[in-house]
C-alpha positions, 0 to 999 in steps of 0.5 A, a space after each residue: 526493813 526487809 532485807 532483799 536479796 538484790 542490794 547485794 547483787 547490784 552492788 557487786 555489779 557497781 563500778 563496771 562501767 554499766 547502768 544498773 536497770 532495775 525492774 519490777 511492778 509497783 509498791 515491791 520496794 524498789 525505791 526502798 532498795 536504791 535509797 538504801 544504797 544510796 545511804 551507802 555513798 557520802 550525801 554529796 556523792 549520790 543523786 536521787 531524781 523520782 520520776 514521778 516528780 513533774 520538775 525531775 522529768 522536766 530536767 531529764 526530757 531532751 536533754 544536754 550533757 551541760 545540763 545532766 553535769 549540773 545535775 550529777 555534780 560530784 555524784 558516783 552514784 545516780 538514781 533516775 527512779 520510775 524511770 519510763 516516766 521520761 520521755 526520750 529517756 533512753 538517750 539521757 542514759 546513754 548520754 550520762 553513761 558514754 560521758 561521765 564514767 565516774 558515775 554508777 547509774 541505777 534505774 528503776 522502773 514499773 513497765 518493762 513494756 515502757 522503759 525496755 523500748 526506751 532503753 534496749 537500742 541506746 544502752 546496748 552493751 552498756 547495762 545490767 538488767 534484773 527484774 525485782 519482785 515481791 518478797 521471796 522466800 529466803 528474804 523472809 526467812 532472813 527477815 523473820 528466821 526460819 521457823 517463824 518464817 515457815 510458820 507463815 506459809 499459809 498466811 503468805 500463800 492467801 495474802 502474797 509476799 508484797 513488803 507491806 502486806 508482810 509488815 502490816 498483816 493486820 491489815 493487809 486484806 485492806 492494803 491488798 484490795 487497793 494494790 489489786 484496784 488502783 496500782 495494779 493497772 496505773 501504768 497498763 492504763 497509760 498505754 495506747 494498746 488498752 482501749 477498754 480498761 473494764 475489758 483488762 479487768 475481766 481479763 485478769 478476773 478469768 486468768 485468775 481463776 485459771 491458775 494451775 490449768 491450761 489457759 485458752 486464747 479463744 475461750 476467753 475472747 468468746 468469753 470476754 467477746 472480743 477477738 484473740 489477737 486482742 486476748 494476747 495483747 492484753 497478757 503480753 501487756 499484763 506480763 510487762 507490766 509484771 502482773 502474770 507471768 507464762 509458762 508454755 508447753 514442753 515438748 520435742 518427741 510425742 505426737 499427741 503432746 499438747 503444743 499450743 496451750 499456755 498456762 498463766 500465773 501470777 507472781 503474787 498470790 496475795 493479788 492473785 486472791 485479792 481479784 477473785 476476793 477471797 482471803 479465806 485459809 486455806 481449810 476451807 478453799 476449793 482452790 488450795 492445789 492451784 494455789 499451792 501450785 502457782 505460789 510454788 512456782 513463783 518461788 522458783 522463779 525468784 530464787 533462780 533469778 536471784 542466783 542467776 540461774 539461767 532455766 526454761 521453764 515449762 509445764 507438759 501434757 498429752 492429749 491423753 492428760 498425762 501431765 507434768 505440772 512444772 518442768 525446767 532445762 538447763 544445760 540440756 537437762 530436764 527436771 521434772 516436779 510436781 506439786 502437792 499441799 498434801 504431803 501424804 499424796 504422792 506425785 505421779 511422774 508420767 512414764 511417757 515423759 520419763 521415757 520419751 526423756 533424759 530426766 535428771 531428776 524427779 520431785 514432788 514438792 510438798 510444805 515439807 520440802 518446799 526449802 529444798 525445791 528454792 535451793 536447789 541449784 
């Protein structure tokens, strides 16, 4: 079993009077992590409920305190996995939290759309959020340690960082292909917002093979024929269900600074790959900058929340085509970073940003220091 880097973190949150919300898309190991915590506890003081079980939404459905006392019994610790499978599931929460505080809740679930609509009016004050994702970086090199771990770099960037593809790489462009077809859009297909379910899937086809660039609303609804407001529900819908994710554009003093673009990621690279079916190396890939690029920043994205670093993050650009590739704010402070497979090529930091801003640092991040880029604080 992989060791992620949530159990630790979630289990210096129990006993705080608050659920425990545990977000992610399918098949990251969610289950895996709270039935290890679970094994933490005495078997009769921990109840496992899995939501995709017909019977267990039954019980949870419009429910009584009588009821959820029978179900929790002697339990400290609940878990309610795939939670957003209940109806009404959000006042089952807050009726296990106000009533019974000798219990710890962990909820998971798959659809941040679903589940936060449930759950963000009744648990208010009462709940700690994380989202999960894929295997990050550091995991890995727990895992398998540093060198061999950094000898997978290639591999990960090509086949992504899901628990089975790490465990199973033998056949992970057959474990990939299904990942990207049935689980990918399982519960985007539920939802009332998607009419056309062929449209989602071009959709995903053409923001996959825009890694790295900027991303035009109107362009793809004139591709696709469909209208633009459609275009942003269908992503909206995709970034809830933690398929891709956004970054905007910076900007606060230039004139001809671009504001109105986005650029679109996914936070695996391996599903990324697997929607365009190419599971080529990276020695004979047109694509290897993009893919570097948004495999970098996905990183990033984990290991800031893993530590709970609290940043904004965007990239920049002129109309003149100055460009930053990634840039992050905290605490009034800019960080600008570039992003380059090949460490003989140097990144260029534009001297309108440079000088229209107060950077505190500057960074071309290449395999060489990609370590250092995660850690930094």
């Amino acid at each position: 079993m992989i060791p992620r880097i949530l159990t630790d973190l979630l289990l210096s949150r129990t006993n705080q009077g608050k659920a425990l919300i545990l977000l992610g898309a399918r098949q990251i190991g969610k289950t895996t992590l709270v039935k290890n915590l679970a094994e933490r506890f005495p078997e009769h003081e921990s109840t496992y409920l899995n939501c995709d079980e017909q019977s267990t939404r039954m019980l949870l459905e419009d429910t009584s305190i009588a009821t959820l006392s029978r179900i929790v019994g002697e339990s400290k610790l609940v878990v309610i996995d795939e939670a957003q499978r209940v109806k009404n599931i959000g006042l089952t929460l807050k009726l296990i939290t106000d009533n019974m505080p000798f219990v710890q809740l962990i909820v998971t679930g798959s659809s941040a759309l679903d589940i936060s609509s449930e759950i963000n009016e009744p648990l208010t004050g009462r709940k700690f959020e994380y989202q999960m994702f894929p295997v990050s970086y550091p995991e890995l090199i727990r895992h398998e340690g540093f060198v061999k771990a950094v000898g997978q770099l290639e591999e990960r960037m090509v086949f992504g960082m899901y628990p089975e593809i790490v465990m199973r790489p033998a056949q992970a462009q057959l474990l990939l292909q299904n990942l990207a077809g049935s689980y990918l859009y399982k519960d985007l297909y539920n939802l009332d917002g998607i009419r056309k379910p062929q449209l989602l899937e071009k959709l995903v086809l053409a923001l996959a093979w825009q890694i790295g660039h900027e991303v035009s609303y109107s362009e793809l609804a004139n591709t696709l024929q469909i209208s633009k407001e459609t275009v942003s529900n269908y992503i909206d819908l995709l970034e809830k269900a933690f398929v891709v994710f956004r970054l905007g554009p910076f900007s606060r003093n230039l004139r001809n600074e671009i504001t109105t673009s986005r650029k679109i990621y996914f936070y695996d690279t391996g599903i990324r790959n697997a929607v365009i079916d190419n599971f080529e190396p990276l020695s004979k890939r047109a694509d290897v900058g993009q893919l570097w690029e948004n495999f970098a920043i996905a990183e990033r994205l984990k290991a800031n929340s893993y530590a709970e670093r609290f940043r904004r993050n965007y990239f920049w650009r002129t109309h003149a085509q100055q460009e930053i590739d990634y840039v992050e704010e905290t605490a009034g402070k800019l960080f600008a970073y570039e992003f380059k497979w090949n460490p003989a090529k140097k990144g260029r930091f534009s001297t309108a940003f440079t000088s229209s801003y107060e950077v505190a640092e500057t960074m071309t991040v290449t395999p060489a220091n990609f370590i250092d880029f995660l850690e930094k604080p």
